[in-house]
C-alpha atoms as one frame of an Amber mdcrd trajectory, in Angstrom:
protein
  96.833 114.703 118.982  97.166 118.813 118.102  98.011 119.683 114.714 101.132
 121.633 115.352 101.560 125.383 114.454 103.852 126.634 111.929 106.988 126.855
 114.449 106.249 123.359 115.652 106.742 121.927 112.228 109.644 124.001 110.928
 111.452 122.048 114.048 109.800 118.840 113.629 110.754 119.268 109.715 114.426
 120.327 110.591 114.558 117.162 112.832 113.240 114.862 109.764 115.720 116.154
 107.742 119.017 115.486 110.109 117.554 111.881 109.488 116.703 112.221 106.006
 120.883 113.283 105.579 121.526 109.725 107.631 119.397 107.842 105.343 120.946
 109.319 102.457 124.321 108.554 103.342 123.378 104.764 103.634 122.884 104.810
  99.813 126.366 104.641  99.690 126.097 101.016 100.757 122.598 100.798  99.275
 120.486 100.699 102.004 118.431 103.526 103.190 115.014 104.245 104.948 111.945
 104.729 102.582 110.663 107.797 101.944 106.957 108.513 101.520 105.838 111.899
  99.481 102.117 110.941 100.671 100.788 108.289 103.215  97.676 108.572 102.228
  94.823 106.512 103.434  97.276 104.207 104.989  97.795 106.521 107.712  95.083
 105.980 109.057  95.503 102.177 108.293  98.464 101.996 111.380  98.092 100.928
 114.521  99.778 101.169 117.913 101.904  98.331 118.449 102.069  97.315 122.040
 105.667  95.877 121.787 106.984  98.946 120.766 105.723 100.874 123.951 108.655
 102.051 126.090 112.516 103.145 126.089 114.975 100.598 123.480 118.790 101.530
 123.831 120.887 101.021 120.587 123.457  98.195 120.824 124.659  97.980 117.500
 125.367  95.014 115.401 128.045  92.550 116.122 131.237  93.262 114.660 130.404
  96.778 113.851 131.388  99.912 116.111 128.377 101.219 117.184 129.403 104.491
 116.704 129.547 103.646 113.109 125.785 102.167 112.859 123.425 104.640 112.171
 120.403 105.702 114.212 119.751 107.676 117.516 121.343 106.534 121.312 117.880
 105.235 122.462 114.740 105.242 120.421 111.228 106.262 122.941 107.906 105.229
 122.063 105.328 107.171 124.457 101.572 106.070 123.728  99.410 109.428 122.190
  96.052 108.626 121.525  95.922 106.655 118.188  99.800 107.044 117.492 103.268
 106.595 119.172 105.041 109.717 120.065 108.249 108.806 118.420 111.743 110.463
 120.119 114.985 109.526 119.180 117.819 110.614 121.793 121.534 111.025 121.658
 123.784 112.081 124.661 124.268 115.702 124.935 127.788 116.786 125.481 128.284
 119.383 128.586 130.870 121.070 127.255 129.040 122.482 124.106 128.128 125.740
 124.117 124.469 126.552 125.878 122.951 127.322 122.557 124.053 123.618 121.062
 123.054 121.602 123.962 119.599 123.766 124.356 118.994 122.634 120.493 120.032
 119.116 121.507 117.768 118.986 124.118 115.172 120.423 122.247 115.706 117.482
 119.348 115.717 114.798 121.978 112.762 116.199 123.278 110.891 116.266 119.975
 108.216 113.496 119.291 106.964 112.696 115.929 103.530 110.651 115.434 104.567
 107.181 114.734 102.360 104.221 113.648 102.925 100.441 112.702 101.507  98.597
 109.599 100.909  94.828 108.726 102.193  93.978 105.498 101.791  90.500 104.802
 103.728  88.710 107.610 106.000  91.974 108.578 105.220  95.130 110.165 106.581
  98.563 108.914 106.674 101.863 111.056 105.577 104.370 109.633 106.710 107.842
 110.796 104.765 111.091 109.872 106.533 114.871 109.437 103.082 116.986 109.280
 101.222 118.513 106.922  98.436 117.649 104.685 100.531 115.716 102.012 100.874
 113.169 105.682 104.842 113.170 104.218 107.138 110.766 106.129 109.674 107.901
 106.416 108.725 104.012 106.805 111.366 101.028 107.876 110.629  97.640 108.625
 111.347  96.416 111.992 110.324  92.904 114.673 110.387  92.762 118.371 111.499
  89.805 120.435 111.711  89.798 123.762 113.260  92.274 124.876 115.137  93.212
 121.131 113.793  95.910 118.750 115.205  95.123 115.212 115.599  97.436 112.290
 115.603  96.858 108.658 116.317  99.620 105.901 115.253  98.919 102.373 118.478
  97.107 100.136 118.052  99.331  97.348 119.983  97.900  94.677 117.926  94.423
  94.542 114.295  96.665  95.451 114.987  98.993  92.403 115.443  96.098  90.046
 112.192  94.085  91.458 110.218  97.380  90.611 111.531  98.130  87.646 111.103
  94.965  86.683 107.766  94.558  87.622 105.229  94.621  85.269 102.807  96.284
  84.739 105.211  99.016  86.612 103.727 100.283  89.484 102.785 104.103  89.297
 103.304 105.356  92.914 106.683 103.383  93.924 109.532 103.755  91.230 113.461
 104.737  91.183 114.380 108.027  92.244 115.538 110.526  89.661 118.937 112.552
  89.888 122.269 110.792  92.299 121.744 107.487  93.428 119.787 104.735  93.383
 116.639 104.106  95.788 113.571 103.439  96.334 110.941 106.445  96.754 107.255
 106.336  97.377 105.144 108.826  95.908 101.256 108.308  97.209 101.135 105.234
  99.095  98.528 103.395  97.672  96.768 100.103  97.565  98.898  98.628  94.560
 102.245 100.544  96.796 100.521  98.225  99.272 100.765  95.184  96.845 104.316
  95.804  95.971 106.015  95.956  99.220 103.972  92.669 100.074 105.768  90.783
  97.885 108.754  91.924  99.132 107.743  90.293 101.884 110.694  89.958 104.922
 113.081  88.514 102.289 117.144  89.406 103.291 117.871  90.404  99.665 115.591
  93.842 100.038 115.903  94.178 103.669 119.398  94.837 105.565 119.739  94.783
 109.086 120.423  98.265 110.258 120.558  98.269 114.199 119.376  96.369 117.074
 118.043  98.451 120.205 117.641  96.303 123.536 114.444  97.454 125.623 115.394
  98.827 129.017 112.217 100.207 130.651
């Protein structure tokens, strides 16, 4: 995959951060995805997961509009070498003015490198900005058939398990400032540990969306 030049990652950053915004208005009902400062090593620990491959249109959750459930129209995962080309795409509205739907189509165009993790008997995907730091996002999701699921982090019962946690761990802690989340500083082996024991248990993980695979 090219390492992309400075204009490439100004946009890809810009695009992280309309998510970022999304995630942080879920802490208002205390769910959110998990932001990593560094992936570390365990970048290179993903893999491409073959049930992701392909074009997964959002239909919501039952009993909640989906215009109120957060995440992108259709989610695209387009094989690149070692990593998923990640795009998330929204409708573009015709009547906008040619400079919004250009930047539209320029966000829907936009792929960021994407790659899965095991962790203990659930798989993360982990999504990388760029840079050296290898800064990013994570979520825990599970395919069947033909329906994508994704989980964000319930933060109020994940804080108290790692606060609680002794000894505390040094690289996964409570943010500092509004709020109250999870955050991921250097993802590390004992980072590793932690979120294993979290293990696909309801009382850290919500149910954020469910996409249904059509091609």
């Amino acid at each position: 995959m090219a390492i992309p030049g400075k204009l490439e990652r100004a946009r890809l950053l810009a695009i992280h951060m309309k998510r970022f915004i999304a995630c942080l208005a879920a802490v208002v009902i205390q769910t959110a995805c998990l932001g990593v400062d560094n992936f570390g090593a365990y970048w290179d620990k993903g893999f491409v997961d073959p049930a992701l491959e392909g074009s997964w249109k959002k239909v919501g959750l039952i009993g909640q509009p989906i215009n109120d459930t957060p995440g992108p129209d259709m989610w695209r995962f387009t094989k690149d070498g070692t990593s998923y080309g990640l795009q998330g795409i929204n409708p573009i509205d015709p009547s906008s003015s040619p400079d919004e739907i250009a930047q539209a189509q320029a966000d829907n165009d936009a792929r960021i490198p994407a790659r899965s993790l095991r962790v203990g008997e659930y798989l993360l995907l982990m999504q990388f900005e760029s840079g050296a730091n290898r800064q990013g996002w994570m979520e825990r999701y599970e395919v069947e058939g033909d329906t994508l699921r994704e989980y964000w982090s319930e933060n109020s019962t994940a804080v108290d398990y790692v606060l609680d946690r002794r000894p505390m761990p040094r690289n996964i802690t409570k943010n500092t400032g509004e709020g109250r989340f999870v955050v991921i500083h250097t993802f590390d082996d004992e980072v590793f540990q932690v979120l294993g024991e979290l293990g696909d248990k309801a009382r850290y993980w919500r149910l954020n969306c469910e996409y249904r695979k059509i091609q």
